[in-house]
N, C-alpha and C positions, 0 to 999 in steps of 0.2 A: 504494500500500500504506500509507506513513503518513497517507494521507487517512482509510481505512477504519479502521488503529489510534485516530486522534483521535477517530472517532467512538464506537468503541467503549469507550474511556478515559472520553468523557461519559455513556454510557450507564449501563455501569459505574458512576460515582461517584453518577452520579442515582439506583441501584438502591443502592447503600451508603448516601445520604445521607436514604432516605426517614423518614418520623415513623411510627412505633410503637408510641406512647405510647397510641392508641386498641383496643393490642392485649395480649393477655395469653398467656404462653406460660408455661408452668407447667415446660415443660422445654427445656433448650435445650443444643446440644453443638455441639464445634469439633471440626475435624478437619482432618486436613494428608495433601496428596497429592501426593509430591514426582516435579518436572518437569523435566527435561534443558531448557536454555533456552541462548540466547548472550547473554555478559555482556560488553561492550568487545569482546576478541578473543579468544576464548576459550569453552568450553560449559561449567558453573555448574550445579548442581544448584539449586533455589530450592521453596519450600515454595509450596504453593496451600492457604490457607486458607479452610475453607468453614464457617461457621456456618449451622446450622439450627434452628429452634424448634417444638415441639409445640405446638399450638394445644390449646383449651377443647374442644377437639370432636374431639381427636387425629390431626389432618391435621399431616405434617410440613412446612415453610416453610420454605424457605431465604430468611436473613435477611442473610446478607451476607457478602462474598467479600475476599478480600485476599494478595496474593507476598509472600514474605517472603524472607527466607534461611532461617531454619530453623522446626520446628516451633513453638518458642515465640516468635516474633518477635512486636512488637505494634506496634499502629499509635497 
């Protein structure tokens, strides 16, 4: 199990760390969708942040993902 977490950890951060600068999104919105999780020993509510952007062509994109503890957490 933590084999397939590390992998998806790298995935993950290769899909947050991609370059976007050859793109334009004229709109773009966050939003948080809170997840029962276990934290040390313990269950933890924790925020799943999801940004997405509207493209030139009005297709929506999801641009990039992030847990926080709460809605406004930042990275």
């Amino acid at each position: 199990m933590s084999r397939l977490l590390t992998q998806l950890d790298l995935r993950v951060a290769a899909f947050n760390d991609r370059r976007l600068d050859d793109m334009e999104f004229p709109f773009v919105y966050v939003d948080a969708m809170f997840i029962k999780c276990w934290h040390s020993d313990h269950i933890a509510s924790k925020a799943a942040l999801i940004v997405s952007g509207v493209n030139e062509t009005g297709y929506r994109e999801p641009l990039g993902v992030a847990a926080g503890d709460t809605e406004s957490f930042r990275t």
